[in-house]
ZABAZA-746100 format. One record per residue (C-alpha): x, y, z; residue in one letter. Coordinates in pm, whole numbers, plus 32768, in hexadecimal, padded with zeros to 4 digits. Layout:
ZABAZA-746100
GUKOL | px | py | pz | type
GUKOL | X | Y | Z | A
...
END
This chain:
ZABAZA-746100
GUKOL | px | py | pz | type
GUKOL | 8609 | 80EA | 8265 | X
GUKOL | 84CD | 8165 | 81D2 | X
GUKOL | 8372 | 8157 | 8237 | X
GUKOL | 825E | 810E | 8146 | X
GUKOL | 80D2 | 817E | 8177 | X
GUKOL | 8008 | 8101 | 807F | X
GUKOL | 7E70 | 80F5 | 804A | X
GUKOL | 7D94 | 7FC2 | 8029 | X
GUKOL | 7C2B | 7F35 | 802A | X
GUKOL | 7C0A | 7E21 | 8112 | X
GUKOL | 7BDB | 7CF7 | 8001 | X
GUKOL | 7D4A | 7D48 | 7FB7 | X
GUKOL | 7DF3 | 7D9B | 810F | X
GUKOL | 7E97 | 7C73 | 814C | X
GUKOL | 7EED | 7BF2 | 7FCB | X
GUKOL | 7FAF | 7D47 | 8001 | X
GUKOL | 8051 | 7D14 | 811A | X
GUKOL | 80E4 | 7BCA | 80CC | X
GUKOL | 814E | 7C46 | 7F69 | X
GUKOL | 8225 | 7D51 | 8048 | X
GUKOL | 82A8 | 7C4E | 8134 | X
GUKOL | 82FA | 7B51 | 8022 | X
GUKOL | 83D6 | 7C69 | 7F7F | X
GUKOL | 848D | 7CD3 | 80E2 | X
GUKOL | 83AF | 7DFB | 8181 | X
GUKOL | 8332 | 7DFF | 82CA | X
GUKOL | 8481 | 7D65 | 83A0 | X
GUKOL | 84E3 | 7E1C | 84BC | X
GUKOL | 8615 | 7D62 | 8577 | X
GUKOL | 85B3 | 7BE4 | 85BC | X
GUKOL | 8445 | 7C21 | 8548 | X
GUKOL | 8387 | 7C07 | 8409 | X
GUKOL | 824C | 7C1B | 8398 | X
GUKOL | 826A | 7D5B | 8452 | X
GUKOL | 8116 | 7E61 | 83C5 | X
GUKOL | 8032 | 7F7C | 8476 | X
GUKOL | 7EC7 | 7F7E | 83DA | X
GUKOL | 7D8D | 804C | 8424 | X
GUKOL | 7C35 | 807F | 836D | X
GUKOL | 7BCF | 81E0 | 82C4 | X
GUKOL | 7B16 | 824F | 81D3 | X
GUKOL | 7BC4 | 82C5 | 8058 | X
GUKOL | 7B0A | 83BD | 7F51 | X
GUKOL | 7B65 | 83C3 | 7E00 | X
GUKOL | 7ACC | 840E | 7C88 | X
GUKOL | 7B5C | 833D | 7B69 | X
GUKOL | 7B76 | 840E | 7A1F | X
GUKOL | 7B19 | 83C3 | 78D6 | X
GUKOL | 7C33 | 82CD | 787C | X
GUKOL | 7C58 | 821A | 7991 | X
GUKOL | 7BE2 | 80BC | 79E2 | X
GUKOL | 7B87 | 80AD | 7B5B | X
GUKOL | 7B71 | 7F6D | 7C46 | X
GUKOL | 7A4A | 8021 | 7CFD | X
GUKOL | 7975 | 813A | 7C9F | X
GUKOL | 7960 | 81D9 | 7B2B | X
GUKOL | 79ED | 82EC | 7A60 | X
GUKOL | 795A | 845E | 7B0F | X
GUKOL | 78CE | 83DE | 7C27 | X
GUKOL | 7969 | 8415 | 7D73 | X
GUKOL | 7965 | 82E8 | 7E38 | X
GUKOL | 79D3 | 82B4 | 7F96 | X
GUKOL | 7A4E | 8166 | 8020 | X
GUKOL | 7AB9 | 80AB | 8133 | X
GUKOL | 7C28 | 80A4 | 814E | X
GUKOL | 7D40 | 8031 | 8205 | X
GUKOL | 7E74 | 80EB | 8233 | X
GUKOL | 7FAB | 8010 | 826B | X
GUKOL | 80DF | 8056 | 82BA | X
GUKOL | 8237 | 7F83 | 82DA | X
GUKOL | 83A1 | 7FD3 | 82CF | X
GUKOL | 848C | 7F70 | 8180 | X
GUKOL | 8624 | 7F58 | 818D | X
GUKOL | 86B1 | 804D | 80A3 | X
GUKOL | 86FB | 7F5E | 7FAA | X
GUKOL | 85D2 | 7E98 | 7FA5 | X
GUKOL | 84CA | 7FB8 | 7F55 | X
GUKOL | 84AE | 7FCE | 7DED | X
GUKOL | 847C | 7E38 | 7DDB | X
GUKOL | 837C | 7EAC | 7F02 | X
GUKOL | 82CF | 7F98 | 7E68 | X
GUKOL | 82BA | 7EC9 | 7D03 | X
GUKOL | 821E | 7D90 | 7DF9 | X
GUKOL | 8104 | 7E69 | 7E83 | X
GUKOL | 80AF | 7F0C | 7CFC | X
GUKOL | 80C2 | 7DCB | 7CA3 | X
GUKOL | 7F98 | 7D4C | 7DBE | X
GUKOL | 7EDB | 7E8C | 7DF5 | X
GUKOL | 7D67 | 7EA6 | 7D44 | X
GUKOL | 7DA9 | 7FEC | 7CEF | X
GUKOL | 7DFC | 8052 | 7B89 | X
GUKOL | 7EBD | 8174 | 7C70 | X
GUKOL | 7F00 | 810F | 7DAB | X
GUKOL | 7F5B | 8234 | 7E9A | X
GUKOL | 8078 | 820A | 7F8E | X
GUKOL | 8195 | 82C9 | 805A | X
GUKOL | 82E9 | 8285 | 808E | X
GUKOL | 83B2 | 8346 | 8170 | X
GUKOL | 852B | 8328 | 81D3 | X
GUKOL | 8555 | 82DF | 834F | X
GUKOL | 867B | 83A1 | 840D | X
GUKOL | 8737 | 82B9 | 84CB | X
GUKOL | 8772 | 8366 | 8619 | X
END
């Protein structure tokens, strides 16, 4: 089982989500749909070359972000993690995915 944290602007949160569930993230047991979400704030600068959703290249921006975070089976995560790249904004979206101990 893995879990996966990934960043988001609010216009996108739940497009996100749903692109995870429709691929198999966020089950635990007898539940789907399963997701932890709370607002922050994200800073970045886009360099010259890239093509940002918000802000422009050299300028640090700072946005209003959600961090979510669901669980993936082992075998579902690179389909996972191909769904969110595939519905995130971000030319570069930034996520974590760590390997849970089972205990």
């Amino acid at each position: 089982m893995y879990k996966l944290c990934y960043f988001v602007p609010e216009t996108h949160v739940e497009q996100t989500k749903q692109a995870l569930f429709d691929a198999g993230a966020g089950r635990i047991g007898d539940y789907d749909c399963c997701a932890w979400q709370c607002l922050g704030q994200g800073q970045f600068r886009p360099l010259d070359g890239s093509d940002p959703f918000i802000g422009k290249a050299g300028a640090i921006e700072a946005v209003d972000e959600y961090k979510v975070e669901l669980v993936c089976a082992d075998e579902l995560i690179r389909e996972a993690l191909a769904a969110l790249k595939r519905a995130h904004p971000y030319e570069e979206p930034a996520y974590e995915v760590y390997r849970m101990a089972e205990l």
